[in-house]
C-alpha positions as CSV (number, residue, x, y, z in Angstrom):
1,X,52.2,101.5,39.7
2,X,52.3,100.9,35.9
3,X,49.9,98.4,34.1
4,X,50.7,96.1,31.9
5,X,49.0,98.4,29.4
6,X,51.6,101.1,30.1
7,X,49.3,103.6,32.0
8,X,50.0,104.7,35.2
9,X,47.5,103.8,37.9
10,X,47.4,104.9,41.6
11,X,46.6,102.8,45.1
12,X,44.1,103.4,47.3
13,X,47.3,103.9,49.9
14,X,48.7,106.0,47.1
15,X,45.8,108.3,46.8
16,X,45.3,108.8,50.5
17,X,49.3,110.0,50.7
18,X,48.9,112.4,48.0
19,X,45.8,113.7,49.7
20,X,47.8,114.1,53.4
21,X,50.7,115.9,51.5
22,X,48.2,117.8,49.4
23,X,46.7,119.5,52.5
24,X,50.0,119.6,54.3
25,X,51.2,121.7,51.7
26,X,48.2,124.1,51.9
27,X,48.4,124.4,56.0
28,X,51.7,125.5,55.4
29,X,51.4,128.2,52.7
30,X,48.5,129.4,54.8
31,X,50.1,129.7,57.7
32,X,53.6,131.0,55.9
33,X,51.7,133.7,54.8
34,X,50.0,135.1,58.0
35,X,52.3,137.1,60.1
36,X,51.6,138.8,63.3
37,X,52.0,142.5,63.3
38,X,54.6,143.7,65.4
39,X,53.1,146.9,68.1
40,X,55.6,149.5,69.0
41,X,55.4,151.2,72.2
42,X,52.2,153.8,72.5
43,X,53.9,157.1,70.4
44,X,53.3,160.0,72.3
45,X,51.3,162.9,71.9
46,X,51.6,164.7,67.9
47,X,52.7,167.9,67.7
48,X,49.7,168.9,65.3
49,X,49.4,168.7,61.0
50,X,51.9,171.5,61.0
51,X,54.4,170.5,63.9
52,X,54.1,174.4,64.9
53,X,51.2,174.1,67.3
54,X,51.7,175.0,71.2
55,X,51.9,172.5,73.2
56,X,48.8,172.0,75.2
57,X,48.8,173.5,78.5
58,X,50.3,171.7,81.5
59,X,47.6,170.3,84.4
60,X,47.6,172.4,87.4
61,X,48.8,170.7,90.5
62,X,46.8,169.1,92.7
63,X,44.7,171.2,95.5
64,X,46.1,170.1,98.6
65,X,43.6,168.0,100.7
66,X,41.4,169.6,103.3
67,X,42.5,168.6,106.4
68,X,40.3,168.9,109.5
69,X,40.0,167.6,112.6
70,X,39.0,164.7,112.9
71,X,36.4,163.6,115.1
72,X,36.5,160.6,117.3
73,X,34.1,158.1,115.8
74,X,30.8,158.0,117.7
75,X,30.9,154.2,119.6
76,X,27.8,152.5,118.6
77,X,25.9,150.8,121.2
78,X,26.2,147.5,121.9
79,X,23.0,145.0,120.7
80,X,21.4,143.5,123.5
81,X,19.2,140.4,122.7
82,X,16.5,139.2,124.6
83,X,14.4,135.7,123.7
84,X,10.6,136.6,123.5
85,X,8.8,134.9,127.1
86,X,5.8,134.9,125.1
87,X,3.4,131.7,125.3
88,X,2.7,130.6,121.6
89,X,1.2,127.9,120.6
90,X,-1.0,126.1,117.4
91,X,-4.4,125.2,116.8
92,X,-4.9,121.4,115.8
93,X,-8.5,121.3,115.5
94,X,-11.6,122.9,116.3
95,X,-14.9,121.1,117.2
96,X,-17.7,123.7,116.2
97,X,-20.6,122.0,118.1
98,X,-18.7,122.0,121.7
99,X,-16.8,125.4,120.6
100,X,-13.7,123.9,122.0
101,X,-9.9,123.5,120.2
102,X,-7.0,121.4,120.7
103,X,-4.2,123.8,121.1
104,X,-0.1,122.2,120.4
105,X,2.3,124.1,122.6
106,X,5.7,122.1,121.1
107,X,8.0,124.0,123.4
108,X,6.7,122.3,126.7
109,X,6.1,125.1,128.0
110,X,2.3,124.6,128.8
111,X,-0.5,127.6,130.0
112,X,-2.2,127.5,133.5
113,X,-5.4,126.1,134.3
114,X,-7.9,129.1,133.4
115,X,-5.7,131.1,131.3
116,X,-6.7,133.6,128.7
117,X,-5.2,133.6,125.8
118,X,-5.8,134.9,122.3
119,X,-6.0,133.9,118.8
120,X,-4.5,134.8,115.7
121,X,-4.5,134.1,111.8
122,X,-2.2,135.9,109.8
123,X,-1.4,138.2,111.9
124,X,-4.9,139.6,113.1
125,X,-6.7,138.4,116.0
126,X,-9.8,136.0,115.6
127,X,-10.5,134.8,118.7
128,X,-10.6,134.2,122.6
129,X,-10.0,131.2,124.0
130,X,-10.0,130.0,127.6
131,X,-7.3,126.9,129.0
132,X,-9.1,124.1,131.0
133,X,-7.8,121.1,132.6
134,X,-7.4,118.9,129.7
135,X,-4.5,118.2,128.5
136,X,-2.1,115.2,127.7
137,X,1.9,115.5,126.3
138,X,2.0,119.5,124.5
139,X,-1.7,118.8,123.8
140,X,-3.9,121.1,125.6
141,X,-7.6,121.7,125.4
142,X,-8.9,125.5,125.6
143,X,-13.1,126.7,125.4
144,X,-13.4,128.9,122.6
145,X,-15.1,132.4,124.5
146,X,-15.1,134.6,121.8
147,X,-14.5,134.8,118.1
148,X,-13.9,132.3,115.7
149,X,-11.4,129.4,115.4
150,X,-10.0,126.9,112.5
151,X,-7.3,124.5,112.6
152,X,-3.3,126.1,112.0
153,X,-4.3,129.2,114.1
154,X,-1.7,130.7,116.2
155,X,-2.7,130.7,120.1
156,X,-0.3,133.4,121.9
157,X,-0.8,135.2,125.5
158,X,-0.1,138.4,124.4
């Protein structure tokens, strides 16, 4: 746009176009001027610096394979599994002064009147205890005979 002056004066709109084709223009030149290089096939093997060198020597052929006989395969044994019969249950508490505890048996599966059975913590035996008649839902009452007991003990019969 000319002024009344005579100058020559440019638009906000007429500087942003001249900015978009500014950078256009660049984009293009740069990628005008980047060309991917073309790959030929893999050549093949040179013949040496002087061309006169032997050719390398050829790979033997393959051994043939060893073929014995072959063995029928040894039939592996079937798995059996059998559940564990074993009487387990946990101790809820132990009452030091009447060296008694209050054993869980959450199977159902409860032990006899008068039944030994033994007690474990982490996997080593602590104690002896002896089922009595007490007993109400899974809960069951045992006399502690020998050793020691504390509450999340293990109570097996084996």
């Amino acid at each position: 746009m000319l002024t009344p002056s005579g100058s020559l004066r440019f638009t906000a709109a007429m500087k942003t176009l001249a900015f978009i084709l500014l950078l256009a223009g660049l984009v293009w030149i740069g990628c005008a001027g980047k060309r991917q290089p073309v790959f030929n096939s893999v050549p093949g093997p040179s013949h040496g610096i002087a061309g006169g060198l032997p050719a390398p020597p050829a790979a033997p052929p393959p051994a043939p394979p060893l073929t014995e006989p072959k063995k029928p395969a040894a039939k592996k044994p079937e798995l059996i599994v059998t559940p564990e019969r074993a009487l387990s249950g946990k101790v809820v508490t132990y009452n030091d002064a009447g060296r008694f505890v209050v054993l869980d048996f959450p199977g159902g599966k409860l032990p006899a009147t008068d039944q030994r059975m033994f007690l474990y913590r982490a996997g080593l035996k602590v104690g002896e205890v002896k089922i009595n008649d007490w007993q109400r839902d899974h809960y069951i009452v045992a006399d502690l005979t020998d050793g020691e007991a504390q509450g999340g003990d293990e109570a097996r019969d084996r």
